[in-house]
N, C-alpha and C positions, 0 to 999 in steps of 0.2 A: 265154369261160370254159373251154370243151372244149381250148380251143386249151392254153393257160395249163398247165392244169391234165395234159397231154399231156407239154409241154416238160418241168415238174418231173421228171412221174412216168420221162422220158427221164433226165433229171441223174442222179438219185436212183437209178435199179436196178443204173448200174455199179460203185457207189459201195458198195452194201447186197451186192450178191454178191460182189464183192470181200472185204470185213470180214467175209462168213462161209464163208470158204474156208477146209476144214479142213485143219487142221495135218496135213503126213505123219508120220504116229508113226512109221512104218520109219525114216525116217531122222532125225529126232528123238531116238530111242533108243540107235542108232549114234552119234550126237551126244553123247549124257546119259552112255555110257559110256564114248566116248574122255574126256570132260572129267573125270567121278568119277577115272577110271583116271590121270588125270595128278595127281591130286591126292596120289596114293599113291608117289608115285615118289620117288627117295633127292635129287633136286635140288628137290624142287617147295617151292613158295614162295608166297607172297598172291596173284601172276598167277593160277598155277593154281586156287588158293582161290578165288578171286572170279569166275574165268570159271565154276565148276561152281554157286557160289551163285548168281549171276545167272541160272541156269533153274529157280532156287525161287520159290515164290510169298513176303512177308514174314512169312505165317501156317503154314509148311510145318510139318507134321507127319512124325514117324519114329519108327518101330519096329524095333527092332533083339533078336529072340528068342532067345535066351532073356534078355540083360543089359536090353534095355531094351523093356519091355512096353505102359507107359503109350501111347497111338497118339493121347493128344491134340494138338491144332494152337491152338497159340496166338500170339499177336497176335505174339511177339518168335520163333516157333519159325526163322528164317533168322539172325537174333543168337545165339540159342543154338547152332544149328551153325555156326558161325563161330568160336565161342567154342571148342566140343568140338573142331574139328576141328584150330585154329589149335595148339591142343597139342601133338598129336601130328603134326604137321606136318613132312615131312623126318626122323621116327624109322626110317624107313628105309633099308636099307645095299642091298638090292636088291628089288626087286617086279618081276612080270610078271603078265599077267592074260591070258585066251583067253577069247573071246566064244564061249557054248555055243548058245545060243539065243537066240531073239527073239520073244517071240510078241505082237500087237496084241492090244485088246478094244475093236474100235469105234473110237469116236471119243472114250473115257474114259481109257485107260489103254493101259499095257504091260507086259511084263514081260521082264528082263533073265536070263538065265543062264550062271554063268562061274566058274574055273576060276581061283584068283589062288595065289602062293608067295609071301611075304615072308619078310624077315629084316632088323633089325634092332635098335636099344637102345628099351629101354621110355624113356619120358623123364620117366616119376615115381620107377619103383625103380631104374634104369639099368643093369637083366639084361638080357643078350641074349634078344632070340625070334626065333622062326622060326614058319612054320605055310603050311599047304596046306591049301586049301580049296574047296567048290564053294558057290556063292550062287546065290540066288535072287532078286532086286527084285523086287517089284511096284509100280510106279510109278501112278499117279492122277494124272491132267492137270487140270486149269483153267482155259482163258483162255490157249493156251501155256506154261504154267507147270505145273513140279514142283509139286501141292498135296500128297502122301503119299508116304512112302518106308516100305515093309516090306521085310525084312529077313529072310531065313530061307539057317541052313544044312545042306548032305544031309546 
């Protein structure tokens, strides 16, 4: 029975440490913002779209301060950006973005800081913009996955 019960517990621990090897946020984050940043660019298109969703969890929550306050996560929040983002998708005529910083918290989260210039047609009144910006993410992980996106500008 000692025997037995040896060999499992052999099977089993490289199995169990393996499945809790934590994710590197460093380069996870570097990951989260080449993908976001491609989504922004004057070519990008559902590829783009779909590779940045697929690091969402399908309950992902976002807050985007001061337009969008509510920070609930609901059952469809990965449909709903999908939907928001599919809009304005390609409204751009140029983007660049520079990563400012990166800082980890543990094994929960990260956060993103950076430095983007766009320009071009709105795709509901169909005015030109332009605008320069510094951002902030704060990201919240779960299970490898984007669970929250905040949003704040300097």
């Amino acid at each position: 029975m000692k025997l037995l019960f040896t060999l499992v517990l052999l099977l089993v621990t490289p199995f169990s440490v393996y499945a809790e090897k934590a994710l590197d946020l460093s380069k996870f984050a570097q990951h989260y913002y080449e993908t976001m940043t491609a989504t922004q660019a004057p070519n990008a298109g559902t590829k783009e779209l779909e590779a940045y969703l697929s690091l969402l969890t399908d309950d992902v929550g976002s807050q985007h301060i001061p337009y969008q306050v509510d920070d609930s996560r609901t059952a469809d929040g990965k449909e709903l950006m999908r939907k928001g983002m599919s809009f304005y998708l390609g409204a751009h005529t140029h983007y660049e973005s520079e990563l400012l910083n990166t800082f980890i918290f543990n094994d929960s989260g990260f956060a993103i800081r950076y430095k983007n210039h766009a320009k071009g047609i709105h795709p509901q009144n169909k005015q030109p913009i332009e605008y320069t910006s510094i951002m902030m993410e704060v990201i919240e992980v779960e299970n490898g996955k984007v669970a929250m996106i905040r949003k704040y500008h300097e």
